[in-house]
C-alpha positions as CSV (number, residue, x, y, z in Angstrom):
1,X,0.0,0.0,0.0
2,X,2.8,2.4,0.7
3,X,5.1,1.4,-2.5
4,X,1.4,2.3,-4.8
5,X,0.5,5.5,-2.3
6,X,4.3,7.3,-3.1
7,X,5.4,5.1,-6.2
8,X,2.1,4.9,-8.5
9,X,3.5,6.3,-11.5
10,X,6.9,4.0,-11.8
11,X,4.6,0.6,-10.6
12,X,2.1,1.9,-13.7
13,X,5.1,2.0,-16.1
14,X,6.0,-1.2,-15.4
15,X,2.6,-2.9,-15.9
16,X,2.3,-0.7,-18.8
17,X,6.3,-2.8,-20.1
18,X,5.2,-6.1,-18.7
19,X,1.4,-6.0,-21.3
20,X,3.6,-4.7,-23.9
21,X,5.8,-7.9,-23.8
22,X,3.1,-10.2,-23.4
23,X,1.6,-9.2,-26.5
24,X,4.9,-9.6,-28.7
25,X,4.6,-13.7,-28.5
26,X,8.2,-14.1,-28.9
27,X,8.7,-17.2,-30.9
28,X,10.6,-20.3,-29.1
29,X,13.5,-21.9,-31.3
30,X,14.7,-25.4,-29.9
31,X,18.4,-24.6,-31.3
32,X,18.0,-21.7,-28.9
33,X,17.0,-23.8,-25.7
34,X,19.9,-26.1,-26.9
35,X,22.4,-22.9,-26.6
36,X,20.9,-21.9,-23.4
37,X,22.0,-25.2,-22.0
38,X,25.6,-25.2,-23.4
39,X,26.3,-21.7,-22.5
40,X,25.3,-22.4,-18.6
41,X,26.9,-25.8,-18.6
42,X,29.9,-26.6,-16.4
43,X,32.5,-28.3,-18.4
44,X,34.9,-29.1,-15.6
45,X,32.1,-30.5,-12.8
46,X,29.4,-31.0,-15.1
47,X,26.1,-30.0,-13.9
48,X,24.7,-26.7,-14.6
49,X,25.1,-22.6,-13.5
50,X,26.3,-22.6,-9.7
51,X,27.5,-22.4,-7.2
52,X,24.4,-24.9,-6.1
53,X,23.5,-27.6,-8.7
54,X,20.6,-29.0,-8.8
55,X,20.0,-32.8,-10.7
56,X,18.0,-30.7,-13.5
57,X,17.1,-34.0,-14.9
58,X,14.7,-32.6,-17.3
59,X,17.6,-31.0,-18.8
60,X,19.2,-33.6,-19.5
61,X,16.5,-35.5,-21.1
62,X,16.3,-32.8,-23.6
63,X,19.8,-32.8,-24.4
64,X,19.8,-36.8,-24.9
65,X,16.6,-36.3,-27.5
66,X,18.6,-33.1,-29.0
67,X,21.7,-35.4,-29.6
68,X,19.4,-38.5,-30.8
69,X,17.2,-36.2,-33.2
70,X,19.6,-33.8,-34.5
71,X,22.6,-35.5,-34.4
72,X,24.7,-32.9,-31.6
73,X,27.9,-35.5,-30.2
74,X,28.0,-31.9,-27.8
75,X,24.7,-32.6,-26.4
76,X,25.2,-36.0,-25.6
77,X,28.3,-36.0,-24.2
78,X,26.9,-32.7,-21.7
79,X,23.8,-34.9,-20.5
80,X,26.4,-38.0,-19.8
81,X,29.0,-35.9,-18.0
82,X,26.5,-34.5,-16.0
83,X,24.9,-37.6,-15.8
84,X,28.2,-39.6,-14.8
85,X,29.0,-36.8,-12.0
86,X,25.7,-37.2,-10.2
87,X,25.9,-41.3,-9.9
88,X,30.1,-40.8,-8.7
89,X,28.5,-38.2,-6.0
90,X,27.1,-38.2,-2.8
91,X,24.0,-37.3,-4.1
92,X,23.0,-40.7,-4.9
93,X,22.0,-42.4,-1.4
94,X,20.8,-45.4,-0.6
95,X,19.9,-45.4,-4.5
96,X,17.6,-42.5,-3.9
97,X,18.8,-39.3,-4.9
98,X,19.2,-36.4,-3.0
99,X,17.1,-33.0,-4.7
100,X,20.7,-30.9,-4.8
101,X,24.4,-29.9,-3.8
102,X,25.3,-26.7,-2.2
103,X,28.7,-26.7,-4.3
104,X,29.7,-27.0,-7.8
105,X,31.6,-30.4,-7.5
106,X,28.7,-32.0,-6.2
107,X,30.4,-32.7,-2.7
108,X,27.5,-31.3,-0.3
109,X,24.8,-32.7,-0.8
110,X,21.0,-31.6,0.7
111,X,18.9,-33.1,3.4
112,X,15.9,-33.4,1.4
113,X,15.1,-36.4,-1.1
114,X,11.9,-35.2,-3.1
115,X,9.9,-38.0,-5.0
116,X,9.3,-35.4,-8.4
117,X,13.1,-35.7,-8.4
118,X,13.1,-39.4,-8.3
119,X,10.7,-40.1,-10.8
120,X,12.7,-37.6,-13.3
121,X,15.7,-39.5,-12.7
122,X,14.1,-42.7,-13.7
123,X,12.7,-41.8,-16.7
124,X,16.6,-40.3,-17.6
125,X,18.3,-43.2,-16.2
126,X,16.3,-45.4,-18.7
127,X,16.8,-43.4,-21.5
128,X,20.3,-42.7,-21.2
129,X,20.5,-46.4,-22.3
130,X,23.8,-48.1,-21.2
131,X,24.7,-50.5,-18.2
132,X,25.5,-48.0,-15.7
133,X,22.5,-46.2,-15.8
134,X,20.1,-49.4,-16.0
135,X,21.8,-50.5,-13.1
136,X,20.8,-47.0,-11.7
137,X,17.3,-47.1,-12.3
138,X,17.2,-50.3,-10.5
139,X,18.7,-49.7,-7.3
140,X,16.3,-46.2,-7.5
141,X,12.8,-48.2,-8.3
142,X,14.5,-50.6,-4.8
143,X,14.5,-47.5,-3.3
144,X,11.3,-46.0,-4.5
145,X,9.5,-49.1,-3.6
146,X,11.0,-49.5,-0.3
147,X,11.0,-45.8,0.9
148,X,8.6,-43.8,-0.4
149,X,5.6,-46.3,-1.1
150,X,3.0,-47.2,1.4
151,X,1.6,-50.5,1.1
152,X,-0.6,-50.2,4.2
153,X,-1.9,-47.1,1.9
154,X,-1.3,-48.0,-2.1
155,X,0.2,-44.6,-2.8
156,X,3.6,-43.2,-2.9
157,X,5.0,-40.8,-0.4
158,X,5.9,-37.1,-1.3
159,X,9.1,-36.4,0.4
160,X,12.1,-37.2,2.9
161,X,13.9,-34.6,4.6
162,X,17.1,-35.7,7.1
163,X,16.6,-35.2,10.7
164,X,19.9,-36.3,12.3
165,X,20.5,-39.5,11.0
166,X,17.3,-40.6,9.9
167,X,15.3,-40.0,6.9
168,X,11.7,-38.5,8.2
169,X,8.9,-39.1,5.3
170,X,6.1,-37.0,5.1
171,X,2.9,-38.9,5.1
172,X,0.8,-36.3,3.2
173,X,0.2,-37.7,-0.4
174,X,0.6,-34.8,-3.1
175,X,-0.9,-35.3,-6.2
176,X,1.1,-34.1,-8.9
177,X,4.4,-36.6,-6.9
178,X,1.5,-39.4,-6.9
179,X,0.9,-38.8,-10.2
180,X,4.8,-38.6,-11.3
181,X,5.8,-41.7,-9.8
182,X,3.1,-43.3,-11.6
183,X,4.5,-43.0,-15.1
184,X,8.2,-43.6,-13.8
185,X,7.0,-46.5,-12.2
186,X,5.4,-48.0,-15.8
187,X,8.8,-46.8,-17.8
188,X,10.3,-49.3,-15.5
189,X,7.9,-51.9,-15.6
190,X,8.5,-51.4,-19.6
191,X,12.3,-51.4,-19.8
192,X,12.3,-54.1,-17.3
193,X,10.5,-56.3,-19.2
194,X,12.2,-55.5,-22.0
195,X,15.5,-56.4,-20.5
196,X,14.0,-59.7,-19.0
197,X,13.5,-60.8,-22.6
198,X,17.5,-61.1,-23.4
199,X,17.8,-64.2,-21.5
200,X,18.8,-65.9,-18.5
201,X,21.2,-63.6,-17.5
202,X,18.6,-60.9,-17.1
203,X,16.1,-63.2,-15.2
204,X,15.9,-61.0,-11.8
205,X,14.0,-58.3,-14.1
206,X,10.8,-59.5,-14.5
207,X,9.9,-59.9,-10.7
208,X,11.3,-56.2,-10.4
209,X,9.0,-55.5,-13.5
210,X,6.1,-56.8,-12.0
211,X,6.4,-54.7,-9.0
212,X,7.0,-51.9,-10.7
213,X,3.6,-52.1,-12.5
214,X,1.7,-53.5,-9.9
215,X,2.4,-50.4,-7.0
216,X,1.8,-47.9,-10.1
217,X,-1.5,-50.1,-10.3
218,X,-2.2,-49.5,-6.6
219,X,-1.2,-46.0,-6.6
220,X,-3.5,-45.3,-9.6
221,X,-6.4,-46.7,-7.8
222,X,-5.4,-44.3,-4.7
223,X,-5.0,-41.1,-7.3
224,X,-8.8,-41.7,-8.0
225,X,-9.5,-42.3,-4.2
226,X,-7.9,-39.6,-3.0
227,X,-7.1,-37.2,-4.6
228,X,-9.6,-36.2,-7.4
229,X,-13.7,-34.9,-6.8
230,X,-16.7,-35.0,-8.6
231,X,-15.9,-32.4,-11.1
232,X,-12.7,-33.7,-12.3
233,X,-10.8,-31.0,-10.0
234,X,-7.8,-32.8,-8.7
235,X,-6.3,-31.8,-5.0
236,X,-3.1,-30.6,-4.7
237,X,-2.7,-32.4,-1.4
238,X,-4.9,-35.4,-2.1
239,X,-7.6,-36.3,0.8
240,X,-8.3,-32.4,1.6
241,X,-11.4,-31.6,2.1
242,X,-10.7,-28.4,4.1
243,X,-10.2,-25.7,1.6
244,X,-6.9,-27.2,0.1
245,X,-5.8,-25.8,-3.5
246,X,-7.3,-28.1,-6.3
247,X,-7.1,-27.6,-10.0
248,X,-3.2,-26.8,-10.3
249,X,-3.1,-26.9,-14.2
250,X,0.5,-29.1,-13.0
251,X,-1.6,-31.4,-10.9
252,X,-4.4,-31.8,-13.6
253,X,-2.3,-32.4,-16.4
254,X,0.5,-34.8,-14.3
255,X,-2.8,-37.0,-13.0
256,X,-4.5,-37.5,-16.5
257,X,-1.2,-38.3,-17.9
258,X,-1.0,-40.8,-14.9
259,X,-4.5,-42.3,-15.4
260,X,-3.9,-42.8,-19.6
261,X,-0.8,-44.2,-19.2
262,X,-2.3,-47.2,-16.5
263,X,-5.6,-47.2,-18.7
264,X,-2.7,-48.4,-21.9
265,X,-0.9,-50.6,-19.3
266,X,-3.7,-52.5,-17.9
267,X,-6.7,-52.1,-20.3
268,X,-9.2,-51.0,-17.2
269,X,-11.7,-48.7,-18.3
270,X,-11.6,-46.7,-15.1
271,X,-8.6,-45.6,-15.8
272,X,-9.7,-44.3,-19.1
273,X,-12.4,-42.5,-17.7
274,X,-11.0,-40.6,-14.6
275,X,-8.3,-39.2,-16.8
276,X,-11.6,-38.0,-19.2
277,X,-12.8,-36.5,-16.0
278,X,-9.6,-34.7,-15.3
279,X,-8.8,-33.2,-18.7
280,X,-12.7,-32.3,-19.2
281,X,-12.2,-30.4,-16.1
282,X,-9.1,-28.6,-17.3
283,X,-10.3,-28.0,-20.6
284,X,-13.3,-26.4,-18.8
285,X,-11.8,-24.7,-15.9
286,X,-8.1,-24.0,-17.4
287,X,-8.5,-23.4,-21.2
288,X,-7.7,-20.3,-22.7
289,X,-8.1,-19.1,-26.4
290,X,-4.8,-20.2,-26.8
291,X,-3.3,-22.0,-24.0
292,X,-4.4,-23.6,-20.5
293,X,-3.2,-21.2,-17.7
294,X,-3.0,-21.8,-13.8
């Protein structure tokens, strides 16, 4: 109130600037995200900006499609180095990965494990492609499954944080980690399988296949449960009936992703239509002329 009562004119310029740019639509190149990456990446630790370095696993996805689809060695080789520096850290615990280091070289690592993270890193980890990181994605579904899932409940856990040294898991159950887990979970069941057909040597893959599919299962059945009403709206913190946000365009686009995904897994029709339910809802409630918004 005091910044508008002595400052009106210079907070009306900038409202005045920030409409003027929103109306420009400045066009998005992929080349360009491509040099965004490269010109922020850290050649000696690998990793990304600083002096904190986050897993930025999405980041590397992109640069391992980039290299696949346009033929860039340079992306490639970024996304493994990075890659490669994250599994030799200390970030990787108990084949759970912690959400970030406070330094460069990836030596100090957080107290905080966040299950958005995990899922990322197992959709990289299996489409990076090569021993190492299959071996990677393992040992982080082993952790997944034995950390962050509830059986008792049928539904992944959110978060750990370190108190001491213990691991303290929040019990709320977050839709948009719910959700996020559940397609990780089925690009493991996938890959898993895949790797079980090679042979003998690969036989320990289809139980962990089957596991893998069968708590996504559960947890889908607990996304409908839980954490989506009536209308399609689904609950940022799932089970809240007391006011709690619902209809993040995050959350409704992460859960009908979810629900598809285990309606192509499994065939079960409702699957199919809960995630209709959802992306009515944000079609209704979120659309814009020309995009969703939040």
């Amino acid at each position: 109130a005091l910044a508008y009562e002595e400052k009106r004119a210079v907070l009306v310029d900038k409202v005045r600037r920030a409409a003027t740019r929103q109306k420009e639509h400045p066009r998005l190149e992929v080349t360009a995200v491509y040099r965004a990456c490269a010109a922020t990446f850290d050649s000696t630790h690998g990793g990304f900006g600083g002096p904190t370095k986050f897993l930025e696993a999405p980041v590397l996805r992109f640069l391992l499609a980039y290299a696949e689809t346009r033929g860039v060695v340079r992306a490639q080789q970024m996304a493994r180095q990075s890659l490669d520096a994250v599994l030799d850290s200390p970030l990787g615990d108990g084949g759970g990965f912690r959400a970030y280091s406070h330094t460069p070289e990836w030596r100090a690592p957080a107290r905080a494990r966040d299950a958005l993270d995990q899922a990322a890193m197992l959709h990289l980890l299996l489409e990076a492609r090569q021993p190492r990181y299959i071996a990677a994605a393992r040992a982080l579904f082993d952790f997944v499954e034995r950390d962050l899932y509830d059986a008792s409940a049928g539904a992944f856990r959110g978060r750990q944080v370190g108190t001491g040294t213990s691991w303290w898991t929040d019990p709320t159950l977050y839709a948009d980690r719910q959700a996020a887990l559940i397609t990780a979970c089925l690009a493991v069941a996938e890959a898993l399988g895949d790797v079980a057909e090679m042979g003998a040597a690969h036989s320990d893959a289809a139980p962990a296949a089957q596991r893998a599919a069968q708590v996504a299962l559960y947890a889908g059945d607990a996304l409908i449960a839980h954490c989506i009403d009536a209308d399609g709206g689904v609950r940022h913190i799932c089970g809240a009936d007391d006011g709690g946000v619902t209809g993040l365009l995050v959350d409704q686009a992460a859960a009908a992703l979810a629900l598809w995904e285990l309606r192509e897994w499994s065939g079960a029709s409702r699957f199919a239509k809960a995630a209709e339910r959802v992306a009515h809802f944000m079609e209704q409630q979120l659309g814009g002329s020309s995009a969703f918004y939040n």
